[in-house]
C-alpha positions as CSV (number, residue, x, y, z in Angstrom):
1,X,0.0,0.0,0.0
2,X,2.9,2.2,0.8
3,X,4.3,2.1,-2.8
4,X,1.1,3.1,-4.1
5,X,0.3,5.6,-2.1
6,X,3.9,7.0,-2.8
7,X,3.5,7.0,-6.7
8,X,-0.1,8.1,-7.0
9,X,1.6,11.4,-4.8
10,X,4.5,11.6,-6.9
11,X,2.2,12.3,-9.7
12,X,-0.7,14.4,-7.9
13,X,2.1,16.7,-6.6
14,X,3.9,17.4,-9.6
15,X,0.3,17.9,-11.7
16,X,-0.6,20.4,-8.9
17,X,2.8,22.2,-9.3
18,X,2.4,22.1,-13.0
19,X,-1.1,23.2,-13.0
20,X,-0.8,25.8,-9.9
21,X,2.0,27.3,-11.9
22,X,-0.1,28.3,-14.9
23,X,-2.7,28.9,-13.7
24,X,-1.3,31.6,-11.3
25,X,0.9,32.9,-13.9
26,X,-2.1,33.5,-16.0
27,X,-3.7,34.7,-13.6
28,X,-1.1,37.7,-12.7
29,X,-1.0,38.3,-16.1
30,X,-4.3,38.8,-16.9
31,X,-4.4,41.0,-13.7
32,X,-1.8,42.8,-14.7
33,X,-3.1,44.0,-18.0
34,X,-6.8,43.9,-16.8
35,X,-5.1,47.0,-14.2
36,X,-3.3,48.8,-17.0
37,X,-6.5,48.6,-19.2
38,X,-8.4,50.1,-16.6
39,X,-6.3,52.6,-15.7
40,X,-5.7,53.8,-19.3
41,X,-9.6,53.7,-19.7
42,X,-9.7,56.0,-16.1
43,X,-7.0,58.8,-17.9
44,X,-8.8,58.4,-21.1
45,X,-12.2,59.4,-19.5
46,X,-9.9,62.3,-17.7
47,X,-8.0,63.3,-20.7
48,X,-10.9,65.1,-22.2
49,X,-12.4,67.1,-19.0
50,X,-9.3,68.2,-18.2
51,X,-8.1,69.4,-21.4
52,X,-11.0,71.5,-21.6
53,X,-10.6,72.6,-17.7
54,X,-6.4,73.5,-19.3
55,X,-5.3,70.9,-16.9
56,X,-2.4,68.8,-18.4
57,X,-1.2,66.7,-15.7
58,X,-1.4,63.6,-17.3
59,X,1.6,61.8,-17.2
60,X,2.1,62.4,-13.7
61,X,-0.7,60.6,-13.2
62,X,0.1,57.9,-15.3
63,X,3.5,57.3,-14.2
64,X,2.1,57.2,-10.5
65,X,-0.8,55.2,-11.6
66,X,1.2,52.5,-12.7
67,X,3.6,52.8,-9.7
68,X,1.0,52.3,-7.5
69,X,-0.6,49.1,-9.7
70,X,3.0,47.6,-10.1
71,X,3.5,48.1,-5.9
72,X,-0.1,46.4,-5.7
73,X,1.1,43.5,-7.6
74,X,5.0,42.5,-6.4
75,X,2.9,42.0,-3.3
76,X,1.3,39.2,-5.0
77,X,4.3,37.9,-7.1
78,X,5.9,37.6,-3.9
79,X,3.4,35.2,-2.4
80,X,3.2,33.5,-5.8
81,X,6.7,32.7,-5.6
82,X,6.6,31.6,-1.8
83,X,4.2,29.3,-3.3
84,X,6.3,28.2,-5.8
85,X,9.1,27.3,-3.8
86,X,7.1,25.2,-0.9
87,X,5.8,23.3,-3.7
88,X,9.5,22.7,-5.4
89,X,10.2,21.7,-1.8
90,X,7.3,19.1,-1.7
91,X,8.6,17.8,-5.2
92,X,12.3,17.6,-4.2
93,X,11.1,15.8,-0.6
94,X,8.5,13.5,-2.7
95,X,11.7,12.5,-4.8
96,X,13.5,11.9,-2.2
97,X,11.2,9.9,-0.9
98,X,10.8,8.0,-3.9
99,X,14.6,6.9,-4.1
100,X,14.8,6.0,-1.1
101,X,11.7,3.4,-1.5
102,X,13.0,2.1,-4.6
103,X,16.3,1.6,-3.0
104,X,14.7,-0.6,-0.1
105,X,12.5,-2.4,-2.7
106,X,15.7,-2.9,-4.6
107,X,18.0,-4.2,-2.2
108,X,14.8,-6.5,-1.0
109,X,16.4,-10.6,-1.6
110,X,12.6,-11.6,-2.0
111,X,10.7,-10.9,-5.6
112,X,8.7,-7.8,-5.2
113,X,6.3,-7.4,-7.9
114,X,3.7,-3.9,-7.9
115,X,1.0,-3.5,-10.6
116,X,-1.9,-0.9,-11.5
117,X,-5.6,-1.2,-11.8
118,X,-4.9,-2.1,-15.2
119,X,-2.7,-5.2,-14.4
120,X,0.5,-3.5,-16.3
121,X,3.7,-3.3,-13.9
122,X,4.8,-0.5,-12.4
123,X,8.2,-1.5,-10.3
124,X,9.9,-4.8,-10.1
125,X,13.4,-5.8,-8.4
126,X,16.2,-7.9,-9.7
127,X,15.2,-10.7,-7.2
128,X,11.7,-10.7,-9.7
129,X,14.0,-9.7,-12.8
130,X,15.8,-13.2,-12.5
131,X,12.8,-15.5,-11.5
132,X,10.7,-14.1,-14.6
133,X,13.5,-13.6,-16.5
134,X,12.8,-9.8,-17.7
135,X,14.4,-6.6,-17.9
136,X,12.8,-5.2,-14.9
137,X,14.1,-2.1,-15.3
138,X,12.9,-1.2,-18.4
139,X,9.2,-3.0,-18.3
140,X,7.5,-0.4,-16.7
141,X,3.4,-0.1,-17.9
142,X,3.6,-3.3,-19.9
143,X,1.1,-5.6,-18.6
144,X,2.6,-8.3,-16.8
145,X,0.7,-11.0,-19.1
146,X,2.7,-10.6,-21.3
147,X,6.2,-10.3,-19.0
148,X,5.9,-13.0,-16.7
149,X,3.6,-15.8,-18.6
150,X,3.4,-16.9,-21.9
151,X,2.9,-19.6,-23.5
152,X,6.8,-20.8,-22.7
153,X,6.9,-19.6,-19.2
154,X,5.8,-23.3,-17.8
155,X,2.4,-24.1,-15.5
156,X,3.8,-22.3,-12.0
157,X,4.2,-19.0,-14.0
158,X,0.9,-18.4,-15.2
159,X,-0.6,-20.1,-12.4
160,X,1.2,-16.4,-10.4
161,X,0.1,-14.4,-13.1
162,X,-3.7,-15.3,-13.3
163,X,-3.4,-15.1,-9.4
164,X,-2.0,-11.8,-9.6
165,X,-4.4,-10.5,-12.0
166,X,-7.9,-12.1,-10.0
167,X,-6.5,-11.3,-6.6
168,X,-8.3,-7.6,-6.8
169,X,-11.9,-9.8,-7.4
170,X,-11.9,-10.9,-3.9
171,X,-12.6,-8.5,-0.9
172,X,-9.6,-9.5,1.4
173,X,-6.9,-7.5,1.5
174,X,-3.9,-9.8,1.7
175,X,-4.2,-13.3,0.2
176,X,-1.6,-16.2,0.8
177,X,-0.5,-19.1,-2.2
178,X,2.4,-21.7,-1.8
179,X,3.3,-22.2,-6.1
180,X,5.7,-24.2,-7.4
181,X,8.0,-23.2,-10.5
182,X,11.7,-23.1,-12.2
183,X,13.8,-20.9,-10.8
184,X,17.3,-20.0,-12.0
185,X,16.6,-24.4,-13.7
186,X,16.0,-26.0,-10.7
187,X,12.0,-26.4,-9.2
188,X,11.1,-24.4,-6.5
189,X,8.6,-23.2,-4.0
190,X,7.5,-19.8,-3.4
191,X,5.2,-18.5,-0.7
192,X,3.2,-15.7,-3.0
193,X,1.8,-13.0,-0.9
194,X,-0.7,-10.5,-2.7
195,X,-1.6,-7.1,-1.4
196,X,-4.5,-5.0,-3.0
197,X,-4.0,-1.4,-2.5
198,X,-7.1,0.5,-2.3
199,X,-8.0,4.3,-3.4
200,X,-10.7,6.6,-3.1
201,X,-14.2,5.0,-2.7
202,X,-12.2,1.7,-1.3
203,X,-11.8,1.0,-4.7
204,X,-8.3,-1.5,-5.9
205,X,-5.9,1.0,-7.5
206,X,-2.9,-1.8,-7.5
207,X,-1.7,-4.8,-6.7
208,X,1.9,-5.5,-4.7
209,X,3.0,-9.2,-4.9
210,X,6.0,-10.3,-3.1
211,X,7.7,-13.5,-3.8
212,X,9.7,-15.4,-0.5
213,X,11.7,-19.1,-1.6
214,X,10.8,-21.2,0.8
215,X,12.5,-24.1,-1.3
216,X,15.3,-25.1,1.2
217,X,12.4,-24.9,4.2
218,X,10.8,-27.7,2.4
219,X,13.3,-29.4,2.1
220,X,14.8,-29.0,5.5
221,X,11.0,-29.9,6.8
222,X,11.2,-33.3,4.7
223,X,14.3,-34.4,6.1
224,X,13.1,-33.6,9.5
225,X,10.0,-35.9,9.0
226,X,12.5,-38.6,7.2
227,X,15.0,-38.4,9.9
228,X,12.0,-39.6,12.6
229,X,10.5,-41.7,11.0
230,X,13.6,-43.8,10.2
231,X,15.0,-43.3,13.5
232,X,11.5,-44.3,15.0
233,X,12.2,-47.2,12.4
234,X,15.1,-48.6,13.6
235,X,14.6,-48.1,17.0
236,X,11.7,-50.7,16.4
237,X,13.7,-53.5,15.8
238,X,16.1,-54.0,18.7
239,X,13.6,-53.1,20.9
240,X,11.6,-55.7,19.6
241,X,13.9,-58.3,20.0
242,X,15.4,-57.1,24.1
243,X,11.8,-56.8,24.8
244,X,10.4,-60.6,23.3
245,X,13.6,-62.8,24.8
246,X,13.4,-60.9,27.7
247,X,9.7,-61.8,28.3
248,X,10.9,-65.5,27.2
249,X,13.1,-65.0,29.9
250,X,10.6,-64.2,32.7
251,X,8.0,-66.5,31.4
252,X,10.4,-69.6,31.9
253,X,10.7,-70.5,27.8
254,X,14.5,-71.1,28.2
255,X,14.7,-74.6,30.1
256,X,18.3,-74.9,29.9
257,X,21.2,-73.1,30.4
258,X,22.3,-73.0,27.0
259,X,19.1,-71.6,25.6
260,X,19.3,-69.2,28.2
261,X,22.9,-68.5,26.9
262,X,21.6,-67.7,23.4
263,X,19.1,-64.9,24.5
264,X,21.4,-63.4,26.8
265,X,23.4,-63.4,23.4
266,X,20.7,-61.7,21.3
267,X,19.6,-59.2,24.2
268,X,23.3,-58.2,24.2
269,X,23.7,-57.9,20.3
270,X,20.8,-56.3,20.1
271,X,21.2,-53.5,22.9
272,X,24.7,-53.0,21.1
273,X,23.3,-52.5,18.1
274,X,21.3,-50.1,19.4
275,X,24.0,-48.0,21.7
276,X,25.6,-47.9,18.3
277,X,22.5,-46.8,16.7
278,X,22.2,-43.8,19.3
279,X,25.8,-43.0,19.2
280,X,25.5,-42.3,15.4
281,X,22.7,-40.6,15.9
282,X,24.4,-38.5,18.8
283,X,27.3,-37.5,16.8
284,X,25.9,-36.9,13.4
285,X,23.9,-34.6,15.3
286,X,26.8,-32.9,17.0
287,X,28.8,-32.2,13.9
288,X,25.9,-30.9,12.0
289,X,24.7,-28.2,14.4
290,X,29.0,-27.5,15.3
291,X,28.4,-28.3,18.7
292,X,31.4,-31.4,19.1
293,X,34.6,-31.1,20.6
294,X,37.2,-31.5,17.9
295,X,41.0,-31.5,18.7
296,X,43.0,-31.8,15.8
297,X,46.8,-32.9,16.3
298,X,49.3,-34.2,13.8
299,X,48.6,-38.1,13.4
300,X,49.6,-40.9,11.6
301,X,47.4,-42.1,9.3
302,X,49.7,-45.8,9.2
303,X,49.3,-46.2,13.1
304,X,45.7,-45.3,12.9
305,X,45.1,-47.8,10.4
306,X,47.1,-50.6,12.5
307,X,44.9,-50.4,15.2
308,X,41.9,-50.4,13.2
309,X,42.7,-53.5,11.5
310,X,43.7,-55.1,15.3
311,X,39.9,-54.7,15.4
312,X,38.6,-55.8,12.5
313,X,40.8,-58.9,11.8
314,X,38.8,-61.7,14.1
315,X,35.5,-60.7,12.1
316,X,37.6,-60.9,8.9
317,X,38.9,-64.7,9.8
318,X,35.7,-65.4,10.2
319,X,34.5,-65.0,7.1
320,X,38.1,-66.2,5.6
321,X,38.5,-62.5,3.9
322,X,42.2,-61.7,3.6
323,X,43.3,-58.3,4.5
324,X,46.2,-57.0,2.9
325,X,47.9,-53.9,4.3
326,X,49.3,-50.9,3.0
327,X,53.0,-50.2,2.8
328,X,54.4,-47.9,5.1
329,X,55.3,-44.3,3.8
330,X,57.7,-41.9,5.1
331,X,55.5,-39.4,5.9
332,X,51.5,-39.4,6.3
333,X,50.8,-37.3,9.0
334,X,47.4,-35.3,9.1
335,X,45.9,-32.5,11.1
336,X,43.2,-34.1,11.8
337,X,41.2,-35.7,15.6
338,X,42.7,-38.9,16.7
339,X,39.6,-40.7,17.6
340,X,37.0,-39.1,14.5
341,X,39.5,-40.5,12.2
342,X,40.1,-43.8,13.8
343,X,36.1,-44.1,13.3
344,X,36.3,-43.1,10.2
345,X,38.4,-45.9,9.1
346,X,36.5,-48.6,11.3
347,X,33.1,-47.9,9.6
348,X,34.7,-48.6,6.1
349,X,36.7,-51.6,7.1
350,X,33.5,-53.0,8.5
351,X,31.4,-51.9,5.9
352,X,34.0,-54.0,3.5
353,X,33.9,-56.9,5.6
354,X,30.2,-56.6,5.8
355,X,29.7,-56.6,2.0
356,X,32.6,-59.1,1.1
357,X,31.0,-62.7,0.1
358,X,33.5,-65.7,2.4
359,X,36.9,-66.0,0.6
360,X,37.0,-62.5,-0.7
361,X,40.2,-59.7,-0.3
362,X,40.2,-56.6,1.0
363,X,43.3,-54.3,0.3
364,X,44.0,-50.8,2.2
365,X,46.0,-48.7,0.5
366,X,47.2,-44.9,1.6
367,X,49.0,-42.1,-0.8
368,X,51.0,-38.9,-0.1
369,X,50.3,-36.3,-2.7
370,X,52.6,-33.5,-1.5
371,X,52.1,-31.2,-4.7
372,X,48.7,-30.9,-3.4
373,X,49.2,-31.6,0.4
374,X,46.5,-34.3,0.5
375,X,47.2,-37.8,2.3
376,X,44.6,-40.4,0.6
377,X,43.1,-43.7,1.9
378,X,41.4,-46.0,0.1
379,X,39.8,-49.4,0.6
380,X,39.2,-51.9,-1.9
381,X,37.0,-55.3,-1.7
382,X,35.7,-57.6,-3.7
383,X,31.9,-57.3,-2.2
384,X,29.0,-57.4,-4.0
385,X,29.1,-54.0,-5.2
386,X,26.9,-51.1,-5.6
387,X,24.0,-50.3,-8.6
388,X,25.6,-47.2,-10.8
389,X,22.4,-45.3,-10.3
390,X,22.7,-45.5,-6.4
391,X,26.1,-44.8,-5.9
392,X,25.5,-41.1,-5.4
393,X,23.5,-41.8,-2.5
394,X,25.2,-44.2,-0.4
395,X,26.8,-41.3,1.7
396,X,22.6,-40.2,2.6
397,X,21.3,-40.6,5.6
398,X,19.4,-43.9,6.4
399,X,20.1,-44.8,2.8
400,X,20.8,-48.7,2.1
401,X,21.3,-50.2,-1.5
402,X,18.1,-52.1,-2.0
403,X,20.0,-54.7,-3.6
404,X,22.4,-54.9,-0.6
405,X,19.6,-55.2,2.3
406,X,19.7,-59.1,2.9
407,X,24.0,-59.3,2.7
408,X,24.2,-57.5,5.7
409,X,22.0,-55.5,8.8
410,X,22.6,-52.0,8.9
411,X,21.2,-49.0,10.0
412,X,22.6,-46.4,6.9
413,X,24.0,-44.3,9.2
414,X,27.6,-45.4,9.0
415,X,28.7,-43.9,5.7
416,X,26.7,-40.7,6.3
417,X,28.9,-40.1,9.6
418,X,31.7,-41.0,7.7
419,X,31.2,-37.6,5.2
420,X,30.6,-35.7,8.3
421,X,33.3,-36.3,9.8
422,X,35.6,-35.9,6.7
423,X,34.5,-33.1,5.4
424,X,32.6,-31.4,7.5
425,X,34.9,-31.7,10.7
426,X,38.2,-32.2,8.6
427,X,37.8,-30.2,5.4
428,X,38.5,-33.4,3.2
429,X,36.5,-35.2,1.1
430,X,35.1,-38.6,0.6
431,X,34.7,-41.1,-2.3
432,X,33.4,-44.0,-4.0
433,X,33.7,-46.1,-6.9
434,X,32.1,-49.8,-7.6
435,X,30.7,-52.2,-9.8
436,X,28.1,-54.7,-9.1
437,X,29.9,-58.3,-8.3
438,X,33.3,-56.8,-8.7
439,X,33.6,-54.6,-5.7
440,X,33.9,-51.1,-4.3
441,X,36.6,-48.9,-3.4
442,X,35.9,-46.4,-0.4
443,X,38.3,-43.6,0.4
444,X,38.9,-40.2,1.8
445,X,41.4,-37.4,1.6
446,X,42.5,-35.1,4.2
447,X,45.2,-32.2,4.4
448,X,48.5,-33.1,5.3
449,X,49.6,-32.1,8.8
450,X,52.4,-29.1,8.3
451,X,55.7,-27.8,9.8
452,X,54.0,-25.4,12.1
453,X,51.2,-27.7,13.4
454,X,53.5,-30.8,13.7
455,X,55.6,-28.3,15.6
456,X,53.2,-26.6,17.4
């Protein structure tokens, strides 16, 4: 309403000066001359009578005649031009107020669209300029038909335009629409607000539409809902299983001490499974929102990967997967936090256990790229592999290879933690290749520690 009101003034004010100009220059004018006239009618009608009395004091008379007219009249040029000038003042603090509002308008991030009673536009701001796609500078009273819809402009487009254009039928002031279009290529969400701007008579003089993304809230309100419901999910299913052999338990169901042996086993695995579950959850969290400890020291990447592999080497016999080790290098230090690292290389190495049929090899390899001060890991198996089109979301929360699901229990949280911690904590990144019954190869890259932190 505030744009209106200040455009409708900027054009009242400078009609009134235009008009109030002329129309009191015309005015003195005709004054002016209408007091000459009458004066030279006054020492006409004199002329003669005093000829004829021998009186000839004419122009005296004159002269002081039109003295005393031109003294009646600078009186009113005087106020004419006090006029004047308070009205140049309103037009000079109307412009000024007129910058200024297209300045904020301007420098507004959302679209701001404002139209007449005639549906033709009369500002814009590059935020509207870009999602249109239009010169919004130079558009002013076209109608907006023909600006922002068309018969290229796609569905969400002129879905906003024929909003814009009814919104002035209805009798509410303000009216609220969530539509979906391209922006910039990619889809996107807008919440549309339209403003009607009423004139005299409370009738709709123009229309002010502003235009807020709420794309990335969406989204962020989707993940939200996925994040529960698969954490709700697997929560479920060790639950399930403490809770059932635990009422086994109390009911009497295990006779023997063995039996009672294997659901002590299965409560335990499955409580672990859920601690692990938790801690995931707990420090996915933490990293996100920034709020973990991290204390970064120059490591070994060699003698973190030992004692990993300490760990992982009984499941690994188990399955009768060889592990072969990487060679050692002279030097593979990184900045980086002892223990987020050390988990980082667990979760893989399981991962490749997990997914490696009995008999298969698993190699670890690490490499120093000093050019560009990166240390790299990578670990190879000979697993099942993952589906090309899936690949890019292995690294997703909750997300588990469909194809994968029965070779191994999981809760997709594993991998995810491992990009956190990489390249969120670490400033390194994280990769993948595979192919379906070949294998995969898992890796990261992190800086290499330097002279001042290794001597700090």
């Amino acid at each position: 309403m505030f744009l209106s009101s200040v455009t409708n003034l900027y054009a009242i004010i400078i009609s009134v000066v235009a008009a109030a100009g002329a129309i009191l220059f015309a005015w003195y004018r005709i004054r002016l001359t209408g007091g000459i006239t009458s004066i030279i009618k006054e020492l006409k009608t004199n002329k003669t009578s005093r000829i004829e009395s021998g009186e000839s004091k004419i122009p005296n008379e004159l002269s002081g005649a039109i003295n005393d007219r031109f003294d009646d009249n600078s009186n009113y040029i005087a106020q004419l031009q006090k006029q004047i000038k308070d009205l140049q003042m309103q037009v000079r603090l109307s412009q000024g107020q007129k910058r200024n509002t297209e300045a904020i308008i301007y420098g507004i991030r959302d679209a701001v669209i404002v139209v007449d009673e005639f549906d033709k536009l009369l500002m814009a701001n590059e935020a509207a300029g870009k999602l249109f796609n239009f010169d919004y500078k130079n558009s002013q009273h076209k109608p907006v038909s023909e600006l922002l819809g068309g018969e290229n402009a796609g569905t969400g487009k002129n879905e906003f335009v024929n909003f814009l254009c009814h919104s002035r039928e209805g009798k509410v002031r303000h009216i609220r629409r969530e539509i979906e279009f391209s922006n910039e290529g990619r889809p996107g969400i807008f919440d549309c607000i339209v403003s009607c701007v009423y004139g005299e008579q409370e009738r709709v003089c123009g229309v002010v539409a502003v235009l807020h993304d709420i794309t990335r809230e969406k989204e962020v309100s989707q993940l939200k809902t996925d994040f529960v419901n698969h954490v709700s999910h697997e929560l479920k299913t060790p639950l399930a299983s403490i809770s059932a052999y635990s009422e086994m338990l109390v009911d009497g169901e295990a006779n023997d001490e063995q039996t009672r042996k294997e659901f002590y086993a299965v409560i335990q695995s499955q409580a672990e499974r859920l601690n692990r579950l938790i801690e995931d959850i707990l420090n996915t969290s933490r990293i996100e929102s920034g709020l973990i400890k991290i204390e970064k020291k120059p490591v070994s990447l060699t003698i973190l990967i030992e004692q990993q592999l300490q760990m992982i080497r009984g499941y690994a016999e188990e399955k009768d997967i060889k592990i072969i080790g990487q060679k050692p290098i002279v030097f593979d230090q990184v900045y980086a936090d002892k223990d987020m690292i050390s988990q980082v290389i667990v979760n893989l190495l399981s991962n490749a256990v997990k997914y490696t049929p009995r008999g298969g090899t698993i190699k670890i390899g690490t490499e120093v790229d000093e050019t560009a001060g990166l240390a790299r890991v990578s670990i190879t198996d000979t697993g099942v592999g993952i589906p090309k089109d899936e690949i890019e979301h292995v690294f997703d929360k909750f997300y588990r290879v469909d194809a994968n699901k029965k070779q191994a229990k999981g809760t997709g949280l594993g991998l995810n933690l491992v990009k956190q911690i990489v390249e969120k904590a670490h400033n390194g990144r994280v990769f993948v290749t595979s192919e379906p019954g070949v294998g995969s190869t898992f890796g990261f890259e992190l800086p290499l520690a330097t002279a001042e932190t290794v001597n700090a």
